[in-house]
C-alpha positions, 0 to 999 in steps of 0.5 A: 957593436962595431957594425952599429958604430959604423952605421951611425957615422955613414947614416947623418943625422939631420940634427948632426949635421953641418950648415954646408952638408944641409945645404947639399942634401936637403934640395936634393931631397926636397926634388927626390920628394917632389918628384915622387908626389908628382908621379904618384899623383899622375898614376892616381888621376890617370884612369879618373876621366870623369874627375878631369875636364874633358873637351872632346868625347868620341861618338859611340855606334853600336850594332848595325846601321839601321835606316827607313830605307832598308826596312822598307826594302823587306817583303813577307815572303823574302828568303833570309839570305834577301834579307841578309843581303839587304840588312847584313848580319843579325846581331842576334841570332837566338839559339833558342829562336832560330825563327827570329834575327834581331838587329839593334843601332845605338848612337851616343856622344858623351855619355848620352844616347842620342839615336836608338833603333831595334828591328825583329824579324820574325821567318815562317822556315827560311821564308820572312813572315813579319817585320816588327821595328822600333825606329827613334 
């Protein structure tokens, strides 16, 4: 009982309280709020990139650079380190088929793909047999 006594006098009531205790709690509150709202609204908006306005989008490259020019450098009959030396390291390389690399490009700004490419290469042992080449 006396510890409810207590708390009702140290807890105001809005209702109980004089003109000049309003005056200093209420902005305070009202600031305490607002600044509450203001946090909560940037941690809610912060991950929403598509929902906010955007004016620079980074480009995107995937894979490995691909051009005519290195393709038309392979020959039939290149060991796969000619190869490598030439096209850099396979993207994929298939455990389950050791006898073919496949290189992959992609190049995309904002969302869209604007430059794709995809090079198979086929080897006969360590020897390259074929080329098989989707070039955008």
């Amino acid at each position: 009982m006396l510890l409810g006594l207590w708390l009702a006098h140290r807890l105001p009531l809005y209702g109980m309280m004089s003109p000049v205790e309003a005056t200093r709690i209420l902005p305070s509150m009202l600031h305490t709020s607002l600044r509450t709202a203001g946090v909560l609204l940037l941690a809610l908006t912060a991950g929403c990139e598509s929902l906010l306005p955007s004016f620079y989008t980074v480009p995107v490259r995937q894979g490995n650079y691909i051009d005519q020019a290195m393709v038309a450098q392979l020959r039939p009959g290149m060991t796969r380190q000619q190869v490598q030396r030439i096209m850099g390291t396979p993207l994929v390389e298939d455990p389950f088929h050791q006898s073919r690399w496949d290189y992959y490009y992609q190049y995309g700004q904002g969302g869209k793909i604007s430059e794709q490419r995809r090079v198979t290469l086929f080897f006969r042992g360590d020897i390259l047999d074929r080329v098989d080449e989707a070039l955008n």
